[in-house]
TIFI-32552 format. One line per 10 residues: their letters; for each residue x, y, z negated of N, C-alpha, C. Coordinates in steps of 0.1 Angstrom, whole numbers, m for minus. Example, Ala and Ser with C-alpha at 12.3 -4.5 7.8 and 13.67 -1.06 7.14 Angstrom:
BEGIN
AS	132/m57/m78/123/m45/m78/132/m33/m78 ~ 128/m22/m71/137/m11/m71/129/0/m79
***
This chain:
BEGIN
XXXXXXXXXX	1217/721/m668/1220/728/m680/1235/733/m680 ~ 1243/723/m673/1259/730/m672/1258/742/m667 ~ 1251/745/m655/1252/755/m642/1244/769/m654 ~ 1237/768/m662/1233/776/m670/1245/778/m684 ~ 1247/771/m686/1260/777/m693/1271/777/m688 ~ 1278/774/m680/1287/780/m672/1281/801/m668 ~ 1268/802/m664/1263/816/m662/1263/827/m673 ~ 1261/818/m685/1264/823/m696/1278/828/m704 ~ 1288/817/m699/1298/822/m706/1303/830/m697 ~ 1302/830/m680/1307/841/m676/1304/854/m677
XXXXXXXXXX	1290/856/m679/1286/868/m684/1290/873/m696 ~ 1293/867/m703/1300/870/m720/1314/875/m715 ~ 1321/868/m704/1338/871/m700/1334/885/m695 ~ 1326/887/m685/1325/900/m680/1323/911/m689 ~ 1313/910/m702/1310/920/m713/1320/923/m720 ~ 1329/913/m722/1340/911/m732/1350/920/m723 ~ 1356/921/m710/1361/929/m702/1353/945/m701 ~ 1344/945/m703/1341/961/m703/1343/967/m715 ~ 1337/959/m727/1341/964/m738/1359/967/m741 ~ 1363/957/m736/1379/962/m739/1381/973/m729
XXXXXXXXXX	1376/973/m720/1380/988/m710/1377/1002/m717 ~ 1364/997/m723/1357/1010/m726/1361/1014/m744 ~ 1369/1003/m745/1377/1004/m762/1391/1018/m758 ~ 1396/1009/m747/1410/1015/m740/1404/1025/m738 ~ 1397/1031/m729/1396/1043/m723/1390/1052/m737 ~ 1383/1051/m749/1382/1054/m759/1395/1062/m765 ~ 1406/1054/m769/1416/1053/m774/1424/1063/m769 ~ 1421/1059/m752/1434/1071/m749/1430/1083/m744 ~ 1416/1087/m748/1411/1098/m747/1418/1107/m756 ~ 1422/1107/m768/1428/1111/m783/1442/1111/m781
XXXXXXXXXX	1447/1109/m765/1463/1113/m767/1468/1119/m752 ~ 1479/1121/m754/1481/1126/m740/1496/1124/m735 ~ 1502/1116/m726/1516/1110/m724/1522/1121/m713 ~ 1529/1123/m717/1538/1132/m706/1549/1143/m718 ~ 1558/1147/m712/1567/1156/m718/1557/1167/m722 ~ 1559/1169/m738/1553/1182/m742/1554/1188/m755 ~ 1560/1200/m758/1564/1209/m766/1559/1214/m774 ~ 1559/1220/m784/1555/1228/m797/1566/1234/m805 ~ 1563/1245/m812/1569/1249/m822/1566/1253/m834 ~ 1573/1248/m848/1565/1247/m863/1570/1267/m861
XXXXXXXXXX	1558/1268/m874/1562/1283/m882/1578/1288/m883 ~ 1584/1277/m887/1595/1283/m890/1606/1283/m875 ~ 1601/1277/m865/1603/1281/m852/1613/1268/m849 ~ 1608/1260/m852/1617/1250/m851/1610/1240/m839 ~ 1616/1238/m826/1609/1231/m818/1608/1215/m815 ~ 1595/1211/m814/1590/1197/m817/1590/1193/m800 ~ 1593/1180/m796/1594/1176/m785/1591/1164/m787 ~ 1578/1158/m775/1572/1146/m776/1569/1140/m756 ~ 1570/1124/m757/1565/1123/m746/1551/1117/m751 ~ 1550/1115/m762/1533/1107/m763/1529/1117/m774
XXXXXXXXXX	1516/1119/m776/1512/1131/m782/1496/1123/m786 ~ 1493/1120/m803/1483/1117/m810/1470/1126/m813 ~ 1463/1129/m811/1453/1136/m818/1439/1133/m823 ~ 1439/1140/m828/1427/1136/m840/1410/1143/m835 ~ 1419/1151/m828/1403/1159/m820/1408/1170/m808 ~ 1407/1177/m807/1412/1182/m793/1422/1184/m791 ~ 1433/1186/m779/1447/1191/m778/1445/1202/m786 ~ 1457/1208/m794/1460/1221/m794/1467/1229/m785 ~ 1458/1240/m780/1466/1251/m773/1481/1255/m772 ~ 1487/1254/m781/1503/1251/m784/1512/1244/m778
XXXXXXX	1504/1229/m775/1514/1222/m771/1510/1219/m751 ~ 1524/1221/m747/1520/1222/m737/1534/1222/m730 ~ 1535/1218/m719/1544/1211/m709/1553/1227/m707 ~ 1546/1242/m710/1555/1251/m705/1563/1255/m719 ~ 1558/1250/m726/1567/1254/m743/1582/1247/m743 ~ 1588/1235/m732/1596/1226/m732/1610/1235/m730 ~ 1607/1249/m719/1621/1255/m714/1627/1264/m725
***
């Protein structure tokens, strides 16, 4: 009966490790790390190395907007 739950809880450690992988790789799908630029309307420029989104990059912001 040990040798069966010992099987069991390792399989739970293993599930428990995907799910956090597959939480992480979730999460940082929605951002994007590296040096990257933008500019508001009134032309004022925004500079970020970590960058949040809610749904896809915007076309705006982008590593060539920095110079």
């Amino acid at each position: 009966m040990n040798i069966m739950f010992a099987w069991v809880l390792h399989q739970r450690r293993q599930m428990n490790k995907l799910f956090l992988v597959l939480a992480l790789l979730f999460a940082l799908s929605a951002c994007s790390i590296g040096p990257k630029c933008t500019y508001t309307q009134e032309g004022t420029k925004i500079s970020s190395w970590f960058w949040i989104f809610s749904g896809e990059q915007p076309d705006d912001i982008s590593k060539n907007n920095c110079n």
